[in-house]
C-alpha positions in Angstrom: 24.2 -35.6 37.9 24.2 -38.6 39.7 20.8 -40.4 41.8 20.7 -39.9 45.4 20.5 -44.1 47.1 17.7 -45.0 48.5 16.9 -48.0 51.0 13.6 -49.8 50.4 13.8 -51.8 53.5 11.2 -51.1 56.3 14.9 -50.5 58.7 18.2 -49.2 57.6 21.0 -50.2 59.3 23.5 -47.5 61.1 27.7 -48.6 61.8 26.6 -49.0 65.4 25.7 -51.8 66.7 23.0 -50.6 69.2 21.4 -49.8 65.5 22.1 -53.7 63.9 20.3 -55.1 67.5 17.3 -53.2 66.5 17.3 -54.0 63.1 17.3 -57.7 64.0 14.5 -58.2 66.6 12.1 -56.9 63.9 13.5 -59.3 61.4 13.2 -62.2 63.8 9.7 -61.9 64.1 9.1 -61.5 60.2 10.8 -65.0 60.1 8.2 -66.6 62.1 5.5 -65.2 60.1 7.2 -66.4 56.9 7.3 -69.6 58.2 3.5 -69.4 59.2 2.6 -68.6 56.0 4.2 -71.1 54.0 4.5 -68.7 51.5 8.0 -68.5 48.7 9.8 -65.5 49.0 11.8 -63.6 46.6 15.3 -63.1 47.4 16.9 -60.0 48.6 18.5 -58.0 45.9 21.6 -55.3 46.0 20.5 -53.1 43.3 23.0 -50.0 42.4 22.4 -46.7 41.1 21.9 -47.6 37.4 19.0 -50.0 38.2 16.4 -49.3 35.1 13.2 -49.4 37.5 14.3 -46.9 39.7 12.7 -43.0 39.3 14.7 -40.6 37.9 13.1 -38.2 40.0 15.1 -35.3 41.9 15.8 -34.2 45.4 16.2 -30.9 46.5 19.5 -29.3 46.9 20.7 -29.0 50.3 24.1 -27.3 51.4 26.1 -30.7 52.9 24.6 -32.6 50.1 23.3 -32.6 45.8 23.9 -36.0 44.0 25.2 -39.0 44.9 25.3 -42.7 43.4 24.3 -45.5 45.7 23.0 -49.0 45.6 19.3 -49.6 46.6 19.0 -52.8 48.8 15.4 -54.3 48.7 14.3 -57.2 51.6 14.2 -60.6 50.6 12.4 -63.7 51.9 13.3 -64.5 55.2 15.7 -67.4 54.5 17.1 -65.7 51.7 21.0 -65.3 52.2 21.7 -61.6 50.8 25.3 -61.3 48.9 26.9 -58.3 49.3 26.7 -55.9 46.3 29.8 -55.0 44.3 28.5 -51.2 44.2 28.2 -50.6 47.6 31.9 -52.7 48.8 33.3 -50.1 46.4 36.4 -48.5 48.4 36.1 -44.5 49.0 36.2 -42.4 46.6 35.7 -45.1 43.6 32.4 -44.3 41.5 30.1 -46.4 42.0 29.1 -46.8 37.9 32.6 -48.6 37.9 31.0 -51.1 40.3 29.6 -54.3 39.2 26.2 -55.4 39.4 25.0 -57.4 42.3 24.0 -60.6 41.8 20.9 -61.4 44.3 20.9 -65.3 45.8 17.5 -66.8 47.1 17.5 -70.1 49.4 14.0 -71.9 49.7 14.3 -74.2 52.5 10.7 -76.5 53.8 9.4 -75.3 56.8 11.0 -76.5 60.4 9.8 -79.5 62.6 8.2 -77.9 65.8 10.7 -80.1 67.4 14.0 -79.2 65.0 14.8 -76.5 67.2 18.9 -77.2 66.3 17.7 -76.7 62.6 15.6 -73.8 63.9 18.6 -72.1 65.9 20.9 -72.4 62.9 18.1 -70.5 60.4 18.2 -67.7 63.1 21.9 -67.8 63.2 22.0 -67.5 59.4 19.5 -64.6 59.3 22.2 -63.4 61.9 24.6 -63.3 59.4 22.6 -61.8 56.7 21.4 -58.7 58.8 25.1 -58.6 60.2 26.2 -58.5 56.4 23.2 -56.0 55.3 24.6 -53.6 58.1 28.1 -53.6 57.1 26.7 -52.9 53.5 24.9 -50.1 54.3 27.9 -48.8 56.1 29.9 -49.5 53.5 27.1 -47.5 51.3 27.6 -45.0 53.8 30.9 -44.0 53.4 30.3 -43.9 49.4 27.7 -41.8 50.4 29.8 -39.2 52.4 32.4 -39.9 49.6 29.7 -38.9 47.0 28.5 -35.7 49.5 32.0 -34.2 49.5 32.1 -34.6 46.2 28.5 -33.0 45.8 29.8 -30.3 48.4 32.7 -29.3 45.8 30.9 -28.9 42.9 27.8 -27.2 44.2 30.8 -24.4 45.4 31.4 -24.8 41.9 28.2 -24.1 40.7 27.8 -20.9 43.4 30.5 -19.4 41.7 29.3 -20.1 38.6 25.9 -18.7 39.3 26.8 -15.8 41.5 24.6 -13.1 39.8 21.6 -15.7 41.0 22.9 -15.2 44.9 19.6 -14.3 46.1 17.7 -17.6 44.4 20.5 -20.3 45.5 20.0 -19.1 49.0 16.6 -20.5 49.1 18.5 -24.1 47.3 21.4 -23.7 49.7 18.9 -23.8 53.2 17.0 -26.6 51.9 20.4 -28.4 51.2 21.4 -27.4 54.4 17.8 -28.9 56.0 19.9 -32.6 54.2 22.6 -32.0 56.1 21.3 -34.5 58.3 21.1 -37.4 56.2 21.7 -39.6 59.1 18.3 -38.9 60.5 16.7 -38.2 57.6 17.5 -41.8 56.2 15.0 -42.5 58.5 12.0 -41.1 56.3 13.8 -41.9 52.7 11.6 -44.6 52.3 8.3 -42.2 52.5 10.2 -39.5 51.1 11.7 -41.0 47.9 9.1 -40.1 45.4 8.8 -36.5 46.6 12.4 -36.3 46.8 13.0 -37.2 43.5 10.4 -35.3 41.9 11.6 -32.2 44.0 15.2 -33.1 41.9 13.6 -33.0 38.8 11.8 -29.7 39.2 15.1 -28.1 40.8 17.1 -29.7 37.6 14.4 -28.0 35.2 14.8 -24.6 37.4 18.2 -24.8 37.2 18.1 -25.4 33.4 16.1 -22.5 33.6 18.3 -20.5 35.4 21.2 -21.1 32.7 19.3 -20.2 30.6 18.0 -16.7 32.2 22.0 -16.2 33.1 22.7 -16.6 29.3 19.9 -14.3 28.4 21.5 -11.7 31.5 24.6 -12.4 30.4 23.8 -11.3 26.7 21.8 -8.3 27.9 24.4 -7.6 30.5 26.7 -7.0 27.3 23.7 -4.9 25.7 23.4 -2.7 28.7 27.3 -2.0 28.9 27.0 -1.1 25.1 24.2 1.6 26.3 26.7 2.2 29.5 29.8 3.0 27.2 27.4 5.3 24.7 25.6 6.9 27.8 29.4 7.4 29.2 30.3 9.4 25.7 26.8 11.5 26.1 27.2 12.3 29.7 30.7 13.0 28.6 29.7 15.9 25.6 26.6 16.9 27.9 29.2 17.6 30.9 31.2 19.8 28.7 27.8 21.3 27.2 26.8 21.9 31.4 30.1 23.9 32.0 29.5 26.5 28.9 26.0 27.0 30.4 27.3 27.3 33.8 29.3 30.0 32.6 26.7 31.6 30.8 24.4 31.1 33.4 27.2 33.2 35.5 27.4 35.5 33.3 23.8 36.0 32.7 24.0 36.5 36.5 26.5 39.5 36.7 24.4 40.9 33.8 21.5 40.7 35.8 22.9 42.1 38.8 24.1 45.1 37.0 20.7 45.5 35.0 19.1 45.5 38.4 21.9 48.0 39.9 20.7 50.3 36.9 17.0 49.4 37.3 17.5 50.9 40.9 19.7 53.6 39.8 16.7 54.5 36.9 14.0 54.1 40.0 15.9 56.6 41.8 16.4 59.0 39.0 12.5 58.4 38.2 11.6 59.8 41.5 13.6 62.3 41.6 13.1 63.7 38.3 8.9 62.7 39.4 9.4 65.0 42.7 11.2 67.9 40.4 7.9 67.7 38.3 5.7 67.9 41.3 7.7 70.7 42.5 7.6 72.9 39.2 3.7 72.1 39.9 3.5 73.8 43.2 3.5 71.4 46.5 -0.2 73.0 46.8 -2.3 72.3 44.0 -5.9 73.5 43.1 -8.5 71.7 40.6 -11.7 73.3 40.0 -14.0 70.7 39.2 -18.1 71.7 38.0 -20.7 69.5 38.7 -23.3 69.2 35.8 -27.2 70.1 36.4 -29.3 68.1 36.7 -31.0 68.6 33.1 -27.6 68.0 31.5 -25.3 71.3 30.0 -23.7 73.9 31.8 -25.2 76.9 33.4 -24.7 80.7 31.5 -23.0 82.1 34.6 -20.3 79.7 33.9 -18.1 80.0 31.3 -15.0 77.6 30.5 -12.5 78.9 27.9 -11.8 76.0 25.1 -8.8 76.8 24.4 -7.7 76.8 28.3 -8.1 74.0 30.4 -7.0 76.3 33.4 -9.2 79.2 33.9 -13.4 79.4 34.9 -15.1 82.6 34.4 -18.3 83.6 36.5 -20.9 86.3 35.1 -23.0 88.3 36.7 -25.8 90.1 34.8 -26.5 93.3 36.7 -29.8 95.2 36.4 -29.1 99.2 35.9 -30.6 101.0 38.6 -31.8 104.1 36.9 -33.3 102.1 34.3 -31.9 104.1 31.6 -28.4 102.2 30.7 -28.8 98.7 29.4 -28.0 95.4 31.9 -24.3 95.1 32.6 -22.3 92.1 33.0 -19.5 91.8 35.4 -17.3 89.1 35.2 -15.3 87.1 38.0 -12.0 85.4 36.5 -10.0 82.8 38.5 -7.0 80.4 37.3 -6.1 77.0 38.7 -3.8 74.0 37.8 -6.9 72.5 36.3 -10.5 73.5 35.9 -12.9 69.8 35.1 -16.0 71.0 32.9 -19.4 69.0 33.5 -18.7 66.2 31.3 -15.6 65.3 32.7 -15.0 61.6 34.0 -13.6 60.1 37.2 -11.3 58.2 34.9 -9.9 61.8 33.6 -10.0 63.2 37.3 -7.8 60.7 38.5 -5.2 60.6 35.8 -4.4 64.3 36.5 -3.5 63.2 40.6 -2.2 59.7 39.5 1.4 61.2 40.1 1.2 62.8 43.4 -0.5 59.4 44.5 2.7 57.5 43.2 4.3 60.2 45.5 3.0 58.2 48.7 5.1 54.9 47.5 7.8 57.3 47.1 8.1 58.4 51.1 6.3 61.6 50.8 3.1 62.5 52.7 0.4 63.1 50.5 -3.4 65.0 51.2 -6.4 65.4 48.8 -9.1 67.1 50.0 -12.7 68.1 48.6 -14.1 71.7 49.4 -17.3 73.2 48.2 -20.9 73.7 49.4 -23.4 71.2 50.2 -24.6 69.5 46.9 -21.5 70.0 44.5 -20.2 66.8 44.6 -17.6 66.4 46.9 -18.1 63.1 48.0 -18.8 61.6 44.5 -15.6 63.1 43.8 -13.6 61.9 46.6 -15.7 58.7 47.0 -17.9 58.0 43.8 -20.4 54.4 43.1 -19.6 51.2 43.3 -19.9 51.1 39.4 -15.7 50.6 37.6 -16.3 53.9 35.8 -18.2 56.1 38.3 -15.5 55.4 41.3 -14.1 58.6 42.9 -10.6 59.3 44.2 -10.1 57.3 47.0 -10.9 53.9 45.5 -8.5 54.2 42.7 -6.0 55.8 45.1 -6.1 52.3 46.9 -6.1 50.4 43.6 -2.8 52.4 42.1 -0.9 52.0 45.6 -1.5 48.4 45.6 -0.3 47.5 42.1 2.8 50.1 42.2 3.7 47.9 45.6 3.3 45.0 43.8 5.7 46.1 41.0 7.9 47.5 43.5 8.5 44.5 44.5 10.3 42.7 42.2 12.9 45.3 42.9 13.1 44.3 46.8 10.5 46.6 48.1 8.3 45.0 51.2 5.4 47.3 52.1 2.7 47.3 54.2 -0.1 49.1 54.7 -2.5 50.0 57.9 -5.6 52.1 57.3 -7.8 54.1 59.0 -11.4 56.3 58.9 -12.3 59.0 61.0 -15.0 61.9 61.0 -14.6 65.0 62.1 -18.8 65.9 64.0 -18.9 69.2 65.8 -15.4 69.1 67.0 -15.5 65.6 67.9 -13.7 62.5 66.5 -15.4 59.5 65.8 -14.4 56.2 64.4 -15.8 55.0 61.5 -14.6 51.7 61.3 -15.9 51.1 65.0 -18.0 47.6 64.6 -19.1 47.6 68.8 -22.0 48.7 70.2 -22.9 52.3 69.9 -23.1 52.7 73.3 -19.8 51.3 74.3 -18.3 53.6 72.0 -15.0 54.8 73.0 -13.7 58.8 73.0 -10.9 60.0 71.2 -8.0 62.3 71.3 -5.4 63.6 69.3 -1.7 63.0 70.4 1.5 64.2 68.9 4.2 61.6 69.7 7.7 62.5 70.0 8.6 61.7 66.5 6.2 64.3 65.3 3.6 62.0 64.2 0.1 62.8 64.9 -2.0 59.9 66.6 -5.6 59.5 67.5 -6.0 57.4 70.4 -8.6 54.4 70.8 -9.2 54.4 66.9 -8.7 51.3 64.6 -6.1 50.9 62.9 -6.6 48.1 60.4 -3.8 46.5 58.6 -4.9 45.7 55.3 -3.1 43.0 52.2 -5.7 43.8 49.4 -7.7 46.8 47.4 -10.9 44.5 48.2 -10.2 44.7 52.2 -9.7 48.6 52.1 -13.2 48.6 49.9 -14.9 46.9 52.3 -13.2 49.1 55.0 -14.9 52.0 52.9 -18.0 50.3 52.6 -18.1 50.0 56.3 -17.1 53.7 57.0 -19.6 55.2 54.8 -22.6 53.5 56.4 -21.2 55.1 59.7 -21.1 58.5 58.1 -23.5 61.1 59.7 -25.7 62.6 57.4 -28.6 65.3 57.9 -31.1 66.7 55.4 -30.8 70.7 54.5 -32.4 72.8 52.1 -29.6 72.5 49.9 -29.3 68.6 50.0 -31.9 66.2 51.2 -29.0 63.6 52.0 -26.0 66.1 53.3 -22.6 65.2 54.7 -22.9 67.3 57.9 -18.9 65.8 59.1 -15.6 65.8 57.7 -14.2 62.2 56.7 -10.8 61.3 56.8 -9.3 58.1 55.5 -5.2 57.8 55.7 -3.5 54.9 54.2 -0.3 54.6 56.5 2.7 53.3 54.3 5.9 51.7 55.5 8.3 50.2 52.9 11.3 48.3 53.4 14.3 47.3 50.8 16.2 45.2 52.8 19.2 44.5 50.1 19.6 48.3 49.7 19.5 48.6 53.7 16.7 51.7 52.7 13.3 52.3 54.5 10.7 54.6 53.9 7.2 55.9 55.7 4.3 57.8 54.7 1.2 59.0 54.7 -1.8 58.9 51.9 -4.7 61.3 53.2 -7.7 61.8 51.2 -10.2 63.9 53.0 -14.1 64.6 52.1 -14.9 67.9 54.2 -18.4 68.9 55.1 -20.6 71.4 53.1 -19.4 74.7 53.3 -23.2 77.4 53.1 -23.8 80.4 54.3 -26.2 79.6 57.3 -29.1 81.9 55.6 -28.6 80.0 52.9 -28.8 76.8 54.2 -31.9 77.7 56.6 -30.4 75.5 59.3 -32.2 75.5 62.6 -31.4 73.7 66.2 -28.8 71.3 66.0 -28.2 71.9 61.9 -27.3 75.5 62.9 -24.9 74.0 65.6 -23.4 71.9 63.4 -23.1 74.3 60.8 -21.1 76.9 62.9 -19.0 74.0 63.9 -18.1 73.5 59.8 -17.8 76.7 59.0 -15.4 76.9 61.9 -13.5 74.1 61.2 -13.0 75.4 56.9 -12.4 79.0 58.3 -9.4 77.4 60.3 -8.0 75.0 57.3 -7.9 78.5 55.4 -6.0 80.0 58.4 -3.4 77.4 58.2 -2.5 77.2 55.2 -2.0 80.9 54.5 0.0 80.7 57.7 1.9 78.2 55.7 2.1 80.2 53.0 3.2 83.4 54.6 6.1 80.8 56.8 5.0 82.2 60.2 6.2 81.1 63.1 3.5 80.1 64.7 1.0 77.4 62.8 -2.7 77.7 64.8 -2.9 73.9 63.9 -4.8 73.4 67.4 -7.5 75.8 66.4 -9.8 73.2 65.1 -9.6 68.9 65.1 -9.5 69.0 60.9 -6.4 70.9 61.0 -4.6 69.1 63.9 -5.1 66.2 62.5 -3.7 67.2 59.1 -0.8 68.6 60.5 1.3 65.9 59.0 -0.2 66.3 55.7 -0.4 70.3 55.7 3.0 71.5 56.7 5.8 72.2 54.2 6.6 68.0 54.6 3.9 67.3 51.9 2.3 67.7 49.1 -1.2 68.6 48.7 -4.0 69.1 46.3 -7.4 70.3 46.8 -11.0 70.0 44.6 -12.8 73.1 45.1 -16.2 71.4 43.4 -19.0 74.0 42.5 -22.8 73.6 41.6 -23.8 75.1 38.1 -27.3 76.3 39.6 -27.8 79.9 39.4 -29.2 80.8 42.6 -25.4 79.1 44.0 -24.1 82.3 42.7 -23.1 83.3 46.2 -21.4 80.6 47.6 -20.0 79.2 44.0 -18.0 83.1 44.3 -16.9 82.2 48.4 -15.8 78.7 47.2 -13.6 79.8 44.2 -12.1 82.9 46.2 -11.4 80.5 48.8 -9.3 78.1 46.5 -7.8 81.3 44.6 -6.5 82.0 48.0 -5.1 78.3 48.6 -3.4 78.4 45.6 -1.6 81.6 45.5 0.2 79.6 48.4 3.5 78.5 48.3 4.8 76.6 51.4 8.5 75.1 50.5 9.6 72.0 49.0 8.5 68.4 49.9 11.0 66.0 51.3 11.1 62.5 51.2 10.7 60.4 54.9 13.5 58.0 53.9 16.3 56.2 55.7 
């Protein structure tokens, strides 16, 4: 690559002659002070590009311009008569190595006579001529110049091609050879600029060396990365074909899944069905008989359960002769129920035997469990149990098992949702046990029948609920409401009915199927005999009011039973409320729970007769509330 010419005279000369005029008034007065100082002066000197003192530094690349040869013309003394250089008279387009070397020509001459001013006007004359003939040198330097750019022009489009894959790096080369473009100005500062320049051509020749060799080393691992292309071509290739057998399988996979789930449905469908012929077969009125342990552990003598039969609870009766003369007789009270639940018992064991008719609700079909017995037999540790996993009752796990069936339901394309309630039943009034407000803001309540049958009770909350622990704490809630009174039969009574009803609406929207239902799982109040119970003042009241209210559930449901036309359903709040539940749409069990104590002979005997009754009933077959 060949040096870019540089001027080390304090002016360059341009082709104009406004440019040669300026030149000369400086040299003019450099004469004089050469002629002051009596001083020798070396000659001017042409020197080309191949001159050994001269840098071989680089310049920067710039778009117009990259390498060029050139002479570099040095000032001589001031009477020195300057030659014109071989290298720079070279014609266009003739390179200027070919050129000879200038030969540089000095002329001493003794210092002027003030007076010699003939002498003095022909030194200036001859400076004249030497300027003149520096200027048309340098313009003769200046068309090899533009001869050298175009040259330089061609071969750095060369080199762009070359380098094309390094676009992004030779555009920061390109604008600085673009900022050379103007050499014409520029020539201006080559004087100051000449080191820099050259050292800046250098470091762009080592970068460029560097370059080459980065291309080589792409170039190589260009070839290395179409090696991997042509192998990752083949692979994509075989895993393409591989991706179309699993496609396929994948789609097949999918009709076998569709169908498995078609069948799954089918099987859920039979399942219920074959679940509601079971619960049929059972009777849509069910009794269990359930007898609370005493205190002291053990079972009383005046109740006897059979071993062998899990059905069936005999009461004795040891009766004193009167005459005194036959021995003491024993009469004997037998009764037979879906299920009779000895002392020892659990609430694990108690549940499992109404696990089905619970599943029943998920099903579409309303479902009631109720608890009946005098005060003290354990109704509401039945329905209700402790807080402990193993001591729960009834209504606890009921939540627990509708919640995980939903949740298995499911993944079949079941949606449910659930919205519960609590209510008590106190001397023929309603009250809301999930009321939170002040007591004395407390609102009234009424039953309503809408015209879709369904029984309502106005103002009461209604509580949508996502989780088993949200109904527990809806429980929690209710049973600090709860009125309670002490009797002689209980120090801590339940003097009120309790009613909680777990309202279920599913949806399968791919099987365009909806159904609705309703869980109710009922606690009643004690049922005594009012001597028994030596209730006074408002326990007396409130007493009548039970009794009432159990005389009337009794009513109904042999009404049921006998399929009258008229249902006194109004007769009492616990039954109209029930309605839903009661009626030949259901399917209902009742606890009759007894107390093992001796002197609960009496209203042990009224309690079984009672559930004897119940389930001698038969009241039709259950249907399902789908759509």
């Amino acid at each position: 690559m060949s040096r870019l010419p540089v001027m080390t005279s304090k002016r360059v000369l341009t082709n104009s002659s406004s440019e040669n005029a300026q030149v000369m008034a400086p040299a003019q007065k450099k004469m004089r002070r050469e002629q002051d100082m009596h001083k020798p002066q070396a000659a001017a000197t042409v020197i080309g590009h191949r001159q050994a003192p001269v840098a071989a530094s680089r310049a920067p690349h710039s778009e117009s311009i990259r390498t060029a040869g050139a002479a570099t013309v040095a000032v001589g003394p001031s009477r020195g008569v300057l030659k014109r250089s071989t290298a720079s008279a070279a014609p266009r387009g003739v390179n200027p190595k070919q050129a000879a070397v200038p030969k540089t020509v000095g002329v001493g001459a003794s210092r002027r006579k003030p007076w010699d001013l003939k002498g003095k006007v022909n030194d200036m004359e001859d400076k004249i001529r030497n300027f003149q003939t520096k200027a048309r040198s340098v313009n003769e330097e200046m068309e090899a110049l533009k001869s050298s750019l175009s040259h330089s022009q061609s071969r750095v489009s060369q080199m762009e091609k070359e380098v094309e894959q390094q676009r992004s790096q030779i555009s920061k080369y390109e604008i600085e050879l673009q900022a050379l473009s103007h050499v014409r100005q520029e020539l201006e500062k080559v004087s100051s600029d000449k080191s820099f320049l050259q050292k800046e051509l250098s470091n762009l020749e080592e970068k460029y060396k560097v370059m080459e060799t980065l291309r080589d080393s792409q170039e190589t691992e260009l070839q290395a990365l179409k090696m991997k292309l042509s192998v990752q071509e083949s692979t994509m290739t075989r895993l393409q074909s591989t991706l179309r057998d699993r496609e396929e399988e994948v789609h097949s996979l999918k009709e076998m899944v569709a169908e498995q789930k078609e069948e799954l449905h089918s099987g859920e469908m039979e399942r219920r069905r074959l679940h509601n012929t079971i619960q049929e077969l059972k009777g849509n009125i069910r009794v269990f008989c359930r007898v609370r342990p005493l205190v002291s552990g053990g079972l009383s003598k005046h109740i006897q359960l059979p071993a062998s039969d899990d059905k069936s609870i005999v009461l004795a009766k040891t009766e004193e002769s009167h005459t005194g003369k036959v021995a003491d007789t024993q009469k004997n009270y037998n009764f037979s129920f879906d299920r009779v639940f000895g002392p020892q018992a659990s609430q694990q064991e108690i549940f499992e035997e109404i696990s089905l008719l619970v599943q029943s609700a998920l099903d579409g079909y309303n479902v009631c469990v109720f608890a009946y017995g005098q005060t003290g037999s354990g109704k509401t540790y039945t329905m209700e149990g402790e807080e402990y996993d193993d001591t729960r009752g009834v209504i606890p796990r009921a939540v627990q098992q509708v919640f995980k069936a939903g949740q298995k339901l499911a993944a079949q394309g079941w949606e449910f949702t659930f919205t519960a309630s609590f209510v008590e039943i106190y001397n023929e009034t309603l009250r809301d046990l999930l009321y939170t407000g002040k007591a004395s803001k407390r609102p009234e309540h009424e039953i309503r029948k809408m015209a879709s049958n369904e029984v309502t009770v106005t103002n009461l909350t209604y509580e949508k609920v996502y989780t088993e622990d949200q109904v527990q704490g809806l429980i929690a809630v209710a049973k600090r409401n709860r009125s309670t009174a002490q009797t002689s039969q209980n120090d801590r009574s339940s003097r009120s009915h309790s009613v909680f009803q777990l309202h279920i609406e599913g949806v399968n929207a791919g099987r365009d199927v909806t159904c609705k239902s309703t869980l109710c799982l009922v606690d009643l109040a004690g049922s005594e005999r009012m001597m028994k119970s030596q209730s006074q003042g408002d326990r007396f009241k409130e007493m009548t009011a039970i009794n009432s209210s159990l005389s009337n559930l009794g009513i109904v449901i042999t009404s049921l039973a006998n399929k009258e036309s008229h249902i006194p359903y109004r007769n009492s709040k616990l039954t109209y409320l029930l309605q839903g539940c009661l009626g030949g749409n259901s399917k209902t069990l009742m606890f009759v729970n007894i107390s093992p104590e001796s002197d609960s002979f009496g209203e042990t005997l009224n309690s079984l007769r009672f559930a004897s009754k119940v389930n001698d009933c038969v009241i039709g077959t259950a249907s399902s509330n789908k759509k």
